[in-house]
C-alpha atoms as a printed R data frame, in Angstrom:
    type eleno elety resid chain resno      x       y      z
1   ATOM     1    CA   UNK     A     1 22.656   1.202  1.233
2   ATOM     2    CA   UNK     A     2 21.428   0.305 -2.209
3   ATOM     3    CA   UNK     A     3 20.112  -3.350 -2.465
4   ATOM     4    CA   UNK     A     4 21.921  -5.589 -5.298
5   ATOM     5    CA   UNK     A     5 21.243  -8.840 -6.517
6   ATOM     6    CA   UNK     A     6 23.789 -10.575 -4.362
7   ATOM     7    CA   UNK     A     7 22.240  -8.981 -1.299
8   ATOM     8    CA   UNK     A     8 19.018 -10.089 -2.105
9   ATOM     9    CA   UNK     A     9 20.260 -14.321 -2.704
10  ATOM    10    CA   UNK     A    10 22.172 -13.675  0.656
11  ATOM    11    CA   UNK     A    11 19.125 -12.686  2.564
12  ATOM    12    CA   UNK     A    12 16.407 -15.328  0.429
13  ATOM    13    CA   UNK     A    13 19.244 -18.152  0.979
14  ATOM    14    CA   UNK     A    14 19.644 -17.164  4.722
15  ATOM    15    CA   UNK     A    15 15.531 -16.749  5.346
16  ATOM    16    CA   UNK     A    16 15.407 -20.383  3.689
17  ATOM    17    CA   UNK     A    17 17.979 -21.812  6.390
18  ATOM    18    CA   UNK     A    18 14.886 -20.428  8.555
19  ATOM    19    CA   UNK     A    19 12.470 -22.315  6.746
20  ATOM    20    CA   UNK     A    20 10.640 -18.946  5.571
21  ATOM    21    CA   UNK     A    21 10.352 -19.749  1.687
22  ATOM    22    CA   UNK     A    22 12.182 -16.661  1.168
23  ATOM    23    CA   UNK     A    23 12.686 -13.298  2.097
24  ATOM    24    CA   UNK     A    24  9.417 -11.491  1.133
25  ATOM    25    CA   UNK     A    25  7.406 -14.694  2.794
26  ATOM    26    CA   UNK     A    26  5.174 -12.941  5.351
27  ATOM    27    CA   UNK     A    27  2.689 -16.101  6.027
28  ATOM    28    CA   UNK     A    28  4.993 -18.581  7.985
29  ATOM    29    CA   UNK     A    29  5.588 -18.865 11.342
30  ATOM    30    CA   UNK     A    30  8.305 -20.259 13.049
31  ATOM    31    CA   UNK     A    31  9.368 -21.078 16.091
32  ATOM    32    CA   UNK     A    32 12.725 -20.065 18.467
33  ATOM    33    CA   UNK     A    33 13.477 -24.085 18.176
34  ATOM    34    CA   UNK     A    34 13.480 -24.318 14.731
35  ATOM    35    CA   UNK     A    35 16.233 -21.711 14.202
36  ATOM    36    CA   UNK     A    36 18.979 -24.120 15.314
37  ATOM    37    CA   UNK     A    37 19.402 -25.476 11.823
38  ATOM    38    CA   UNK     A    38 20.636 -22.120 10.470
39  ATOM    39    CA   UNK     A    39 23.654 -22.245 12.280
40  ATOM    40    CA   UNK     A    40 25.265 -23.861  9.399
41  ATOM    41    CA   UNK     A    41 24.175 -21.167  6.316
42  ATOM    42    CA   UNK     A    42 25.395 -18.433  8.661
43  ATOM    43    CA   UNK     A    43 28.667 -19.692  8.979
44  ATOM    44    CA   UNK     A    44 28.567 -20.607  4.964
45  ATOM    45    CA   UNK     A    45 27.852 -17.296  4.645
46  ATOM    46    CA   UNK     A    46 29.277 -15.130  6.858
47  ATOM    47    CA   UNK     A    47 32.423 -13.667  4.579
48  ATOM    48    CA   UNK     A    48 30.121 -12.986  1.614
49  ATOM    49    CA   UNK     A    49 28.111 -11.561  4.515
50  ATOM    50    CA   UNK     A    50 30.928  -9.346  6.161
51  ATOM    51    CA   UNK     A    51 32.311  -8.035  2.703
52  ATOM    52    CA   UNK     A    52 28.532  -6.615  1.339
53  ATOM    53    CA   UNK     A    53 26.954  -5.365  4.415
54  ATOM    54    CA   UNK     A    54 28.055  -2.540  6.406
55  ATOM    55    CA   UNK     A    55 28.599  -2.743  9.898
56  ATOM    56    CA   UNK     A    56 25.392  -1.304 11.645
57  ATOM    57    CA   UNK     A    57 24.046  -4.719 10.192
58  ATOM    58    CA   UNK     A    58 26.975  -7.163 11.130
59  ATOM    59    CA   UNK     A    59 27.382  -6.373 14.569
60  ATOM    60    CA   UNK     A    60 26.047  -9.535 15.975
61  ATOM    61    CA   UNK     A    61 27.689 -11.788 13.235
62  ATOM    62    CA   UNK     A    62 30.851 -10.095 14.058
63  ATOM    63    CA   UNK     A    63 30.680 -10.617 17.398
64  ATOM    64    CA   UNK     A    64 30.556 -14.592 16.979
65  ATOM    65    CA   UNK     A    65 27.563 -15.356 18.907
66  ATOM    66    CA   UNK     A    66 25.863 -18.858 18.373
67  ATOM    67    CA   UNK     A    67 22.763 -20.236 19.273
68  ATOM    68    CA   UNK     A    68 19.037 -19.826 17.988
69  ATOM    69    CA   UNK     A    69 18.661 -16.268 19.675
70  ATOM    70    CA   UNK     A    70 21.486 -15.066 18.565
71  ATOM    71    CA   UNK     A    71 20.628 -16.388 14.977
72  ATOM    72    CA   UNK     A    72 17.289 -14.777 15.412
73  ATOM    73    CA   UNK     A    73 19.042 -11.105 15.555
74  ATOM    74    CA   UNK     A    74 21.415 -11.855 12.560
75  ATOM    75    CA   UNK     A    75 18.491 -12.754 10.550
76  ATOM    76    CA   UNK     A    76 16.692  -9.362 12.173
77  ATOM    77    CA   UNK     A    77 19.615  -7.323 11.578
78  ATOM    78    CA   UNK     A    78 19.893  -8.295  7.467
79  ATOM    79    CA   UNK     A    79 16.086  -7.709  7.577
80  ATOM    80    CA   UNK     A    80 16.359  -4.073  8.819
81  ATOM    81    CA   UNK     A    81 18.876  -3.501  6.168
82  ATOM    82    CA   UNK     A    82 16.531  -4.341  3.479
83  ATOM    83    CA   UNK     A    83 13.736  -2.444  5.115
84  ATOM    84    CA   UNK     A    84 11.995  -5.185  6.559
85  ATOM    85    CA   UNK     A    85 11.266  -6.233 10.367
86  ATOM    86    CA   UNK     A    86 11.191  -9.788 12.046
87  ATOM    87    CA   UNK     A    87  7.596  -9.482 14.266
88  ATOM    88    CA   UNK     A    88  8.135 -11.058 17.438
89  ATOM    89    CA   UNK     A    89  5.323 -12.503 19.571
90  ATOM    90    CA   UNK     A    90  5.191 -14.274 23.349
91  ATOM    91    CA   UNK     A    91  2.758 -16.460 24.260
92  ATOM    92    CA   UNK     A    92  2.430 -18.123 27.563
93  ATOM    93    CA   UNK     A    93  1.635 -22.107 28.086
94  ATOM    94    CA   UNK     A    94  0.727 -23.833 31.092
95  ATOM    95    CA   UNK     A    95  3.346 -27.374 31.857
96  ATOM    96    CA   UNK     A    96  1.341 -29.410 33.828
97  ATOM    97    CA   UNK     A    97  4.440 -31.810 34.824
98  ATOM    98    CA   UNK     A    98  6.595 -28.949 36.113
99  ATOM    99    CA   UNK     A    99  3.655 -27.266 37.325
100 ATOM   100    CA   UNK     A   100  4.613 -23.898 35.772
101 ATOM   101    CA   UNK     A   101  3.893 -21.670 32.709
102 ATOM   102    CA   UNK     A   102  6.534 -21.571 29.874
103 ATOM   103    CA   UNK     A   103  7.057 -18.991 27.370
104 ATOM   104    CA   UNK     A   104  6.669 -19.824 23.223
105 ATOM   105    CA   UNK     A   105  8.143 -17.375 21.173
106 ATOM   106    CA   UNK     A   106  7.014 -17.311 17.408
107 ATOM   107    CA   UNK     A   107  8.213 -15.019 15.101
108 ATOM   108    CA   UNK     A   108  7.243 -14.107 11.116
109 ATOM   109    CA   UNK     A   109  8.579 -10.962  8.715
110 ATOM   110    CA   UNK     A   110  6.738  -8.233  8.449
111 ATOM   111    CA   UNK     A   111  6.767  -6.841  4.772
């Protein structure tokens, strides 16, 4: 797939909605919780999405999924079709109210 300058606004614009400062931004982290707010761009975007990509890179978008996880692989799929990865990394923490450990996920892009 060649890269265009309409793929690249879709994918800086979408990594934004992330709060990466754009695509090729490989210092922030986020957070699983702070993909909730992209919900909106994806569904602004989604046509312009469905008419330039092919569909090895829609699949998820296409299949209507919300939520942040789900948000999480659209972002990872438009990634991999501009050769690019989403890292992901689990990290335990201990909840001393619920007496249990819970699970952070962070994730960054990996150049």
């Amino acid at each position: 797939m060649k890269i265009t300058n309409q793929h690249e606004r879709i994918l800086d614009l979408l990594c934004q909605s992330f709060q990466f400062e754009n695509a090729n931004d490989s210092t922030t982290i986020i957070t699983r919780k702070q993909c909730g707010k992209s919900t909106k761009t994806i569904k602004e975007l989604k046509g312009e999405i469905l008419k330039l990509y092919p569909k090895a890179y829609t699949k998820k978008l296409v299949s209507g999924a919300v939520g942040n996880k789900a948000n999480l692989t659209i972002l990872r799929q438009l990634l991999h079709a501009h050769q690019k990865k989403l890292l992901s990394h689990r990290t335990f923490a201990w909840d001393a109210k619920n007496k249990r450990s819970i699970v952070l996920y962070t994730y960054k892009i990996l150049v």
